[in-house]
N, C-alpha and C positions, 0 to 999 in steps of 0.2 A: 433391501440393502442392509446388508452387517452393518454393526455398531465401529467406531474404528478410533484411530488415535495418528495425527498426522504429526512426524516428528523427525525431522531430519538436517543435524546439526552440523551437517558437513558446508565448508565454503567453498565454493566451486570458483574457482579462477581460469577464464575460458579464455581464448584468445592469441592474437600473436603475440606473443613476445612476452607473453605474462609472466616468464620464468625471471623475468629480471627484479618482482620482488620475491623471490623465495629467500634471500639470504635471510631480509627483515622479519619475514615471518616465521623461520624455522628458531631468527634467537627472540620471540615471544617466548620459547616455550623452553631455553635453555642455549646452553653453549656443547655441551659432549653430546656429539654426532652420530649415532647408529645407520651405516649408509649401507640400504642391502639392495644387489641389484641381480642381473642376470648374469648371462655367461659372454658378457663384453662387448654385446652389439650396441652399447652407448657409448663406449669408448669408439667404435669405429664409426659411428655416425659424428662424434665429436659433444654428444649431449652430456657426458663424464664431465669434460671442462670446462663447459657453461656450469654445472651444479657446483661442480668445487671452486670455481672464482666466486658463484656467490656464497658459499659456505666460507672460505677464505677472507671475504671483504667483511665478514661481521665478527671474523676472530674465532670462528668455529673452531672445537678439535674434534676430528673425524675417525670413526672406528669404524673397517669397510670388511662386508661378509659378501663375494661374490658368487655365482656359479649355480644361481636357485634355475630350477628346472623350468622348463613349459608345462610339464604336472606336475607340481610343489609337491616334495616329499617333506615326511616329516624329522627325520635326519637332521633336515640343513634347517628347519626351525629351530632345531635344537640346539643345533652347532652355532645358530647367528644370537640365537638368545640369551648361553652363557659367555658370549665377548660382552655382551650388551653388560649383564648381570660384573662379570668380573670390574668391567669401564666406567660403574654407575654413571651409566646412559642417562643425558635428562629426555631425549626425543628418538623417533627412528623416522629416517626417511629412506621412504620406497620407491626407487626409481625405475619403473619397465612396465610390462601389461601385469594382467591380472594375477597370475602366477605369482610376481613379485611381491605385488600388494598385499595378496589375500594372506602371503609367508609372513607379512609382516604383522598383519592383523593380529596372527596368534603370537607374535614373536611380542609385541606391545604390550600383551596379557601375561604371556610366559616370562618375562624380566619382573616379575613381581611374587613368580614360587619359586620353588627350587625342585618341584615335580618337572617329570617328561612332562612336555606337552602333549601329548598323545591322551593324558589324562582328562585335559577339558574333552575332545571327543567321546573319551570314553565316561562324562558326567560322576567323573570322579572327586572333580574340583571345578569349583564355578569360581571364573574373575570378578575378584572385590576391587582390582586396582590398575590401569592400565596406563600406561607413559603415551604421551603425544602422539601421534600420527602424521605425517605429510608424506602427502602421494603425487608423485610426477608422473603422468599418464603416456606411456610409448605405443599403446596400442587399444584401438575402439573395437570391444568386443564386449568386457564381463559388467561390466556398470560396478563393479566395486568399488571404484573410487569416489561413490556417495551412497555406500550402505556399507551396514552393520554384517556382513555376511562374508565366510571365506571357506574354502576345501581346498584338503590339503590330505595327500593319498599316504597309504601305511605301506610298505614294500614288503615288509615283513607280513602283514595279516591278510593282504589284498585287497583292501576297505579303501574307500574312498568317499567318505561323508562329510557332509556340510556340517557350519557352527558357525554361531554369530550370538553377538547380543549388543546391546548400546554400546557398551564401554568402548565397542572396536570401529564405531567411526569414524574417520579418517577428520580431522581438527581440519584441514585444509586440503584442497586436489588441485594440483595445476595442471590445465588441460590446452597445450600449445595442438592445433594440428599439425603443423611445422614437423612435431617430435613424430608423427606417421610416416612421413614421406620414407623413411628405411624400409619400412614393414613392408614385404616382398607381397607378391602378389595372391599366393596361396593364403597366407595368413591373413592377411584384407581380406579376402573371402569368407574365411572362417571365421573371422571378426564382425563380420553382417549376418552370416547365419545365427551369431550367438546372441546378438543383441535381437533378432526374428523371432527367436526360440524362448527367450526369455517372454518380451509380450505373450508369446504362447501359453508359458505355464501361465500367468496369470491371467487371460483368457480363461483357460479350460479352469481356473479355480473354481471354488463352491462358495456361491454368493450372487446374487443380481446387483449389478453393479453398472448402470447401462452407461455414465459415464464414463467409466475405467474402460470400459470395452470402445470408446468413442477413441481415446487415448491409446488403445492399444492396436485399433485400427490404422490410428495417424504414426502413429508409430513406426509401425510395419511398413506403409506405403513410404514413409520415408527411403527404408532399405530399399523397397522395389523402384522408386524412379531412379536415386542415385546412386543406387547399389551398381549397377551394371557401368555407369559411365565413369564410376570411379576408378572400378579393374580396367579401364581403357586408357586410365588419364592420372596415376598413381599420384603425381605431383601435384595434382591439381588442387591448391590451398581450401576452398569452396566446397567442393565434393568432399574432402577430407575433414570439415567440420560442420558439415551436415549430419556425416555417418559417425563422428564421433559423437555429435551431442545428443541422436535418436539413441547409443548405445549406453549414454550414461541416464536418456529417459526410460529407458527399458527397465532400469531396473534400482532405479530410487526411491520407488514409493507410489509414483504417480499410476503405475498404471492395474494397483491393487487394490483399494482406496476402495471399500464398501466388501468385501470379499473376505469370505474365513482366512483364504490365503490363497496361495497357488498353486497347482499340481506337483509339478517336481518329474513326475515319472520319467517322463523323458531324459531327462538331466541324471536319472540312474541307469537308467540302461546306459549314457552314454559313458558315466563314471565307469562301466562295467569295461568297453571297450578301452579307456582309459589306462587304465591298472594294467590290464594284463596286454596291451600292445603298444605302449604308448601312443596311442590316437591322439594327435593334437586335440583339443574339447570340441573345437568349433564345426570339425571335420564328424568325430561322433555323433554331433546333434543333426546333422544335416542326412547321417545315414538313419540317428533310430525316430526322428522324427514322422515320417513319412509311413514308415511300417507302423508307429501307435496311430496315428488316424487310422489306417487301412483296419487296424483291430480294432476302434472306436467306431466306424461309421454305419453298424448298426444299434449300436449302446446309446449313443448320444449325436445322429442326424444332424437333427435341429441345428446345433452348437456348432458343428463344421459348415453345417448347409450358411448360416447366417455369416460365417466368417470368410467364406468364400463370393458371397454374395459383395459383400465389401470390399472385399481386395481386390476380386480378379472378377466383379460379374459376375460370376457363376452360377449355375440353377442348382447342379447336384453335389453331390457329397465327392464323388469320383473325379469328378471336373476340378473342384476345389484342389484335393490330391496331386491331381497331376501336373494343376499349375503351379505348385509350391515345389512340388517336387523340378520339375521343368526348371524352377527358376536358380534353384540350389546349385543344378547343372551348369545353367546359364551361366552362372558367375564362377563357375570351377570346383566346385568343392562335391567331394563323394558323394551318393546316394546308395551305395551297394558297398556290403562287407569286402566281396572281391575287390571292389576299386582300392582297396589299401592291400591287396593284396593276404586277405583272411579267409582260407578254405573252409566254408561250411562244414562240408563232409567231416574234416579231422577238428575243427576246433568247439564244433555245437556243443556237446557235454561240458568243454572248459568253460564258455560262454554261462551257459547256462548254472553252474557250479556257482559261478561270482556273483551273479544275479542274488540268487539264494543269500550265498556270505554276506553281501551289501544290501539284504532288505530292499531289494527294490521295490518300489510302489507309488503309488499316488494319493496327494493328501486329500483327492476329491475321487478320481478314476484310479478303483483299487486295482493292482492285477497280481494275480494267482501263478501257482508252478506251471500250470499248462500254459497259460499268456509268454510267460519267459518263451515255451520253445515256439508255440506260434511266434511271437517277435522275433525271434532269432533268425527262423523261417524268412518271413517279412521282410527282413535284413538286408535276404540275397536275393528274393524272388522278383523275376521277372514282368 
């Protein structure tokens, strides 16, 4: 087991109705309001006017940046960070999935230069100073709303990489399931694969950690008993804060604990499809997932053979595969490039091009230019 450091200073406010303290603890941390959300699906579910009656009841004044993406550009960081900067913002609260969160994370850190933000990516400038955080959770997928971690894609360069460091944890997360019941059915899909995918990378990390792997086991099984009866039963408050609280275990800490870190790879190929088609995230991890084991399961056997053996029973590597892949299906979400509708034939080179730009690789399963086009292969094959 690695040496490690367990430190995660986020508060997690879980449950029904927890939204009714946010007024009190957004004015812990001030009274001018940085409120950035999506493109208005909390206005039509009605979650808009619950935050602003309690933003309202403590005297808040509210400075609102809307229209952030499902893959966060870095644009609209930019755009929401100098309101923040002109308003001297004392907090930002981020109200939607992970998209929203993660824009805000840098937007936290960026109300404190007067560089692009594009610049912390490119380790041009490291955060000495970061404004408040509070995260209102609409959707169970990326586990951001208790870590230090956010990406956030360049439109202009094609890049889409990760960055994180302490300063950017979230001071507080309120986690209603309530606030899922909108999330249509596709996205709850893509929302269980993502939180699948995550225990994955830190699975396949470099480290014996036979704990973490016990956690990432219970993890998993989580998605697989009430993954499926959820997409049957959308409303159902129970289902709905199961799979939410396995997606913010997925990826707070708990299930990397003794381990150098996590793989990642997968999470760049998926960036790759990301960028250049906008792939929903959860939709990409469900496709390049399955292709990196199929190119893993003579490199590292053992490591699928054991993870299958837990999950689904299984004796071999193949078996393993098919059942994750099977079950990806099961719950609606792609497993083949064609299923979004991406011609191999005409777009392999592009695929493969961004790969290269975005470094893609693994921080334990390294892969090379010829892995790019076998995965890509993998992608679509039969």
């Amino acid at each position: 087991m690695e040496n490690f450091i367990a430190y995660n200073p986020t508060s997690l406010h879980f449950g029904k109705n927890v939204l009714n303290n946010l007024g009190t603890t957004v004015a812990l941390f001030g009274k001018k309001v940085l409120l950035v959300y999506g493109k208005g699906s909390i206005k039509k579910s009605g979650l808009y006017e619950k935050v602003m009656f309690q933003l309202n009841e403590v005297g808040a004044k509210v400075f609102e940046y809307s229209g952030i993406k499902s893959n966060p550009i870095i644009d609209d960081v930019n755009a929401a960070a100098e309101i923040g900067r002109k308003n001297n913002v004392d907090v930002v609260l981020a109200v939607g999935g992970g998209s929203v969160i993660d824009s805000a994370k840098i937007i936290s850190i960026a109300l404190h230069v007067k560089n692009d933000a594009w610049d912390f990516f490119e380790y041009k400038i490291k955060p000495e100073k970061a404004s408040p955080l509070i995260a209102v959770l609409t959707l169970a997928a990326t586990g951001t709303e208790m870590n230090p971690y956010a990406v956030v894609q360049n439109p202009k360069t094609g890049q889409k990489p990760g960055y994180g460091g302490p300063l950017m944890y979230p001071k507080h997360s309120f986690l209603d399931p309530q606030n899922t019941f909108s999330v249509p059915k596709d996205y709850t899909a893509f929302g269980i694969v993502d939180l699948i995918a995550h225990s994955l990378e830190a699975y396949f990390g470099k480290g014996d950690a036979t704990l973490s792997d016990k956690f990432v086991f219970a993890t998993i099984k989580e998605a697989l008993e009430f993954g499926p009866l959820l997409m049957e039963d959308l409303n159902n408050y129970d289902l709905r804060a199961k799979i939410m609280y396995a997606a913010t275990a997925a990826l707070n800490g708990l299930n990397s604990y003794g381990r150098v870190s996590g793989d990642w790879g997968v999470h760049g190929i998926g960036h790759s499809l990301s960028v250049l088609y906008d792939t929903p995230h959860g939709a990409s991890l469900s496709i390049a997932y399955p292709a990196w084991l199929k190119l893993q399961k003579d490199r590292i056997p053992e490591r699928i053979e054991k993870l299958g053996f837990e999950l689904f029973n299984s004796e071999s590597v193949d078996d393993t595969i098919y059942k994750l892949e099977y079950f990806f299906k099961l719950i609606g979400s792609p497993t083949r490039l064609s299923d979004i509708g991406i011609n191999i034939e005409t777009e392999k080179e592009l695929i493969y091009e961004n790969m290269k730009i975005n470094k893609v690789n693994g921080a334990n399963q390294k892969l090379t230019g010829p892995d790019f086009l076998t995965l890509i292969d993998l992608m679509d094959a039969e």
